[in-house]
C-alpha positions in Angstrom: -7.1 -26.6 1.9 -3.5 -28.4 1.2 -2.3 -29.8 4.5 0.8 -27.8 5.7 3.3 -27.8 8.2 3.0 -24.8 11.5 6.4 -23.5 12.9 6.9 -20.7 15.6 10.1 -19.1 15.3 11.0 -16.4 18.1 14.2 -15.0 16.6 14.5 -13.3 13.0 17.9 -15.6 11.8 15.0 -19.2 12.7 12.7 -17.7 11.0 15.1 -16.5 8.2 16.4 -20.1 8.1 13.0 -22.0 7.5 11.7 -19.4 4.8 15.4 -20.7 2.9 14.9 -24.1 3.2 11.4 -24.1 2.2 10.5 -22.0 -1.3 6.7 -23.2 -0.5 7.1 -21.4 3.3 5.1 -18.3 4.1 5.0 -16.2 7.2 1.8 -16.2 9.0 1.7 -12.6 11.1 -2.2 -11.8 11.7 -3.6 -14.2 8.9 -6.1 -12.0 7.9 -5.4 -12.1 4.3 -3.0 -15.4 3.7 -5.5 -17.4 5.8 -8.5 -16.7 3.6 -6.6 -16.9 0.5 -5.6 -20.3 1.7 -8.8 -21.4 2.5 -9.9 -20.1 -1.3 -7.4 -22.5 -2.6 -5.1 -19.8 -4.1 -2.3 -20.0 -1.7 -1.3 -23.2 -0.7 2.2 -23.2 1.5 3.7 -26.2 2.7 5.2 -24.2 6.0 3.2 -21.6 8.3 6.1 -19.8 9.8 4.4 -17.9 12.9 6.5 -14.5 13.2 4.0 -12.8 15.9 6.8 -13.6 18.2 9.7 -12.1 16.8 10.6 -9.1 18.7 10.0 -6.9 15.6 6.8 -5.0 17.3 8.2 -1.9 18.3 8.2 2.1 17.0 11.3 4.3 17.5 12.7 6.9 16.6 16.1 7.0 13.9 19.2 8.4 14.5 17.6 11.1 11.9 15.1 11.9 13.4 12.4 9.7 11.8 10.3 6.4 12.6 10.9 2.7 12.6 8.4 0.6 12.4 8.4 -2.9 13.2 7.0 -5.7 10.7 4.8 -7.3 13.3 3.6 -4.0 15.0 -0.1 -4.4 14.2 -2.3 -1.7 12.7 -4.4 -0.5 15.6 -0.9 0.0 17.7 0.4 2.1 14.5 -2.7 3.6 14.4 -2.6 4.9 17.9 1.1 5.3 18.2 1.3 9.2 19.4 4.3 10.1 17.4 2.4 8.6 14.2 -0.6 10.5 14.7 1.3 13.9 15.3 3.9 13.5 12.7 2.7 11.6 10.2 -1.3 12.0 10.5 -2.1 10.7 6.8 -0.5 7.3 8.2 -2.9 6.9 11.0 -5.5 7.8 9.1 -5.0 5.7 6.0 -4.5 2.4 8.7 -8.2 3.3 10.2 -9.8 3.6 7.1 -8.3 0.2 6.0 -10.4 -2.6 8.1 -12.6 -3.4 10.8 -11.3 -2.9 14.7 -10.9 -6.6 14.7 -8.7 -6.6 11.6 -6.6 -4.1 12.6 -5.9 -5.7 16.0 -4.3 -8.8 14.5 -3.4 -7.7 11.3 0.7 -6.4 11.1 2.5 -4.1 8.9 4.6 -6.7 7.3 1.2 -8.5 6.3 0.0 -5.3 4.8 2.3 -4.8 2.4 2.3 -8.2 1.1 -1.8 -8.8 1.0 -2.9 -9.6 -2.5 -5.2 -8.1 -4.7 -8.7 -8.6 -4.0 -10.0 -8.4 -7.6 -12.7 -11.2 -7.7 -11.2 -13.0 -10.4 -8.2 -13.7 -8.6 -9.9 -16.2 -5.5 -11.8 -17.8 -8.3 -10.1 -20.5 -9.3 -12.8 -21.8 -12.2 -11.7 -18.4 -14.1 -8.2 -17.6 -16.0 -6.2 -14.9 -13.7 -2.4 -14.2 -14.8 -1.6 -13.1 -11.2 -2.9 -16.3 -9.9 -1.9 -18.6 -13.1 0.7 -16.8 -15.3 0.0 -16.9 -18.7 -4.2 -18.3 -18.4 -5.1 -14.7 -18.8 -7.0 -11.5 -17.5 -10.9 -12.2 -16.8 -11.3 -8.8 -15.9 -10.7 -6.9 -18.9 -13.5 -8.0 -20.3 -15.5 -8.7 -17.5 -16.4 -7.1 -14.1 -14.1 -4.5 -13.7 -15.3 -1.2 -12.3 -13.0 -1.7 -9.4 -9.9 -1.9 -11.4 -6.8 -0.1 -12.9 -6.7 3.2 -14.9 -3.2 3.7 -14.3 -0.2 1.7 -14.9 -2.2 -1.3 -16.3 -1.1 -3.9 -19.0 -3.1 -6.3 -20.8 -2.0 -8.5 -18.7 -3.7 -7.8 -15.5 -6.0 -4.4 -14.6 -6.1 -5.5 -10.7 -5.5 -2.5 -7.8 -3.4 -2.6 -5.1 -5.7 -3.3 -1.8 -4.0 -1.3 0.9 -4.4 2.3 2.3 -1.6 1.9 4.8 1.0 1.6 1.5 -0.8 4.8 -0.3 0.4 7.0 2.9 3.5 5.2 2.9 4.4 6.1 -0.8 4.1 9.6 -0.4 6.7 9.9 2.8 8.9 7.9 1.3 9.2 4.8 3.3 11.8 2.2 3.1 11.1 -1.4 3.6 13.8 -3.1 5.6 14.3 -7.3 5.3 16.9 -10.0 6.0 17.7 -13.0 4.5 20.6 -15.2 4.4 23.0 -13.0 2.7 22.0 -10.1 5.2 19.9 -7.1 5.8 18.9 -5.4 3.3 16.5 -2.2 2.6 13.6 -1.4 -0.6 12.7 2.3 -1.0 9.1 2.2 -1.5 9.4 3.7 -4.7 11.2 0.6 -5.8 9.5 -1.7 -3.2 6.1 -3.0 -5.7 6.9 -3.9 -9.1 5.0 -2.9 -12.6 2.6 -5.3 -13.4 4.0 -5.3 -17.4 3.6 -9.0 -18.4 4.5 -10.4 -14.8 1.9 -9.6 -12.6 2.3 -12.5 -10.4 5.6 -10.9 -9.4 4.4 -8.3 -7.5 7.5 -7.4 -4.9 10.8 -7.0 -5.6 12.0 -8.5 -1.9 14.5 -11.5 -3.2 13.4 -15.1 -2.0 13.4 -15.9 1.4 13.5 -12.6 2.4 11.8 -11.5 5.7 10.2 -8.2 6.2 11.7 -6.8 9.4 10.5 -2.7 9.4 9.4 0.2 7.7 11.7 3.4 8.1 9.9 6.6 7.8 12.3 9.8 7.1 12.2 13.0 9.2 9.5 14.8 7.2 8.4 18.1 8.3 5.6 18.5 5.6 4.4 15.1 6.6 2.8 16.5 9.6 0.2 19.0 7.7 -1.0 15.5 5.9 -4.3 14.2 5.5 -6.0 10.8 3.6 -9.2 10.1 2.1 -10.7 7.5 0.8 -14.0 6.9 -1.0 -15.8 3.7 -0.8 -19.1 2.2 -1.7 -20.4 2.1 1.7 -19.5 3.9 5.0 -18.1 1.2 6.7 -15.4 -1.4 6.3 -14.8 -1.9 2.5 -11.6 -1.7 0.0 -11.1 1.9 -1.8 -12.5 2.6 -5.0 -10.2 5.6 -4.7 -8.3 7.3 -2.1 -5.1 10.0 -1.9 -2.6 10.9 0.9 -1.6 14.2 0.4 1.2 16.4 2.6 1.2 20.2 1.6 3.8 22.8 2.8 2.5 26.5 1.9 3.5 29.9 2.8 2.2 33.3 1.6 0.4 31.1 -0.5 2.9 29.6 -2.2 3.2 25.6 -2.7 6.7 24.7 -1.1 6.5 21.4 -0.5 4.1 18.8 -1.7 3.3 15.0 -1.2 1.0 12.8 -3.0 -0.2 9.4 -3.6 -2.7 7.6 -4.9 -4.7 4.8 -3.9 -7.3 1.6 -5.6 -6.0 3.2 -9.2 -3.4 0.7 -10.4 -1.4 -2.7 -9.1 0.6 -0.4 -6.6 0.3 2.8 -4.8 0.9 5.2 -7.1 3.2 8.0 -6.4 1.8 11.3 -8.0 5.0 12.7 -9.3 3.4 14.7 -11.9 1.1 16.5 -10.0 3.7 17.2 -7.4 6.1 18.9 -9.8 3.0 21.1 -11.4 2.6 22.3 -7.8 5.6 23.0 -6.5 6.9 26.5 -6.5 3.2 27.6 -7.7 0.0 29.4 -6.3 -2.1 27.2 -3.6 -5.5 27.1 -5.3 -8.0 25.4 -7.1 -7.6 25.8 -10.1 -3.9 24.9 -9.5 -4.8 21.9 -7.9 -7.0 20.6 -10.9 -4.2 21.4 -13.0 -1.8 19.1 -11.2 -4.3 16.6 -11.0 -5.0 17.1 -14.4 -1.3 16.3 -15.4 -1.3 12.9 -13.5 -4.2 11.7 -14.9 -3.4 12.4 -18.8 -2.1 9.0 -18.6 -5.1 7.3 -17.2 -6.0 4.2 -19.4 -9.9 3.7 -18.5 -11.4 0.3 -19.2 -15.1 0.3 -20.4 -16.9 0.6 -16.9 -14.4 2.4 -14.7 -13.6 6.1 -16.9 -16.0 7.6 -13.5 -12.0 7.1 -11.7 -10.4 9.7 -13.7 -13.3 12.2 -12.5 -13.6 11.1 -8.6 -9.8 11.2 -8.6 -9.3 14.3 -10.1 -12.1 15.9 -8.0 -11.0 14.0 -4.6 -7.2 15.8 -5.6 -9.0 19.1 -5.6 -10.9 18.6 -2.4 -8.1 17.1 -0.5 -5.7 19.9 -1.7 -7.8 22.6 -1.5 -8.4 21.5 2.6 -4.9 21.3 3.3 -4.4 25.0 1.9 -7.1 26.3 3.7 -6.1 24.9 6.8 -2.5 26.4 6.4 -3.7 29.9 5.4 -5.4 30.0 9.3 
């Protein structure tokens, strides 16, 4: 591990200041991803900038009615929050399917949405990885990649997005709130992750220097009749192979409103736009449901060892769908 420099900074212009002066900083909140990346050798920071002080660890509600979220709240207290749980249940769900108890207790919302990709390629250094080198090339694509991308992919890297917090968060349309130098400044989610086109070691599109301060949920009625599910190769604490947040708003048994994202299927959570219009408007049922699912998938791009994603995704659309409809018709 590179030597490197440790600063605690209690107020958001210090710590604002030190990630200017210092393009190698980085902002240590729980550590649990940056400290093992560091420790693999792929992130090497001159400056730890210790932000678990800044008093950015609080949820509230907006003016309009919906949630702040601080970027060093840490997952089990969003997790647990009451107002999270009733209002947006997918949330607290998604954050408890992400990690261990131990994770979650030191691991903060800012840190979630930055964590790197944990495709196998990337923490081994003795094999070519764009979104670790740019331009020494993608190991997975013809290697082990069961794990990886059928959506949104390039041939330039096939790595997923690790988090389930960020799925949930894409379908209520969450805005991420920073600061630097020049400001505040605000990322809808939609906007927040970049494509992964030929520049996959770009991956946010927060400007330099920029410190995560909150996440902004709106008022979102439908969001409380929301659900998330995740399927993983063992019961316990592991990274999706698949996962969806849906919110679903019927009457008479009509789709009125509809939210969904999905999860582990390309380099961000992806926001199933598609399937959302197919539904709205139209009959709450299964076959309606595969249809939509159906329509997001059509541009699924599946590498020679992961095609069994379109199927579990299309089939966990269905079942997640079809619950939420039969809950409402009670």
């Amino acid at each position: 591990m590179r030597e490197f420099g440790y600063q605690r900074v209690f107020d958001v212009p210090g710590a604002v200041a030190l990630l200017g002066a210092d393009p190698e900083a980085r902002c240590l909140g729980g550590g649990t991803n940056l400290v093992d990346l560091m420790k693999a050798g792929v992130e090497r920071p001159g400056l730890l900038i210790d932000v678990r002080e800044l008093p950015l660890d609080g949820i509230e509600f907006t003016e309009g009615g919906g949630l702040r979220i601080g970027a060093t709240v840490t997952n089990s207290d969003l997790a647990a929050h009451p107002d999270v749980r009733r209002r947006y249940p997918a949330l607290a769900q998604a954050v408890l399917a992400g990690a261990s108890g131990q994770l979650r207790n030191m691991a903060t919302v800012g840190g979630n949405l930055l964590q790197r990709t944990r495709c196998g390629y990337f923490t081994d250094l003795a094999r070519p990885c764009n979104k670790r080198v740019p331009g020494s090339g993608c190991s997975a694509i013809e290697g082990e990649h069961h794990h990886h991308a059928i959506l949104g992919a390039s041939s330039h890297c096939v790595a997923v997005h690790p988090s389930d917090m960020a799925v949930a968060l894409a379908a209520f349309d969450a805005v991420v709130h920073y600061e630097t130098a020049d400001g505040p400044g605000e990322l809808p989610f939609a906007e927040f992750y970049l494509p992964v086109g030929d520049t996959p070691h770009r991956e946010t599109a927060l400007p330099a220097g920029a410190l995560i301060t909150g996440v902004t949920l709106p008022p979102l009625p439908v969001a409380a009749a929301s659900r998330y599910r995740k399927v993983r190769e063992r019961a316990s604490y592991a990274f999706a192979i698949g996962s969806v947040a849906a919110a679903l708003d019927v009457r008479d048994g009509v789709v009125r409103e509809v939210r969904l994202a999905l999860g582990a299927v390309a380099s961000r959570p992806w926001r199933a736009l598609a399937a959302e219009r197919v539904l709205t408007g139209g009959p709450a049922d299964a076959d309606a449901f595969a249809a939509a699912a159906d329509a997001e998938l059509a541009a699924a791009e599946a590498l020679p060892h992961n095609g069994y994603k379109v199927t579990l995704m299309r089939n966990l659309v269905v079942a997640l769908l079809t619950e939420l409809a039969e809950e409402a018709a009670r």
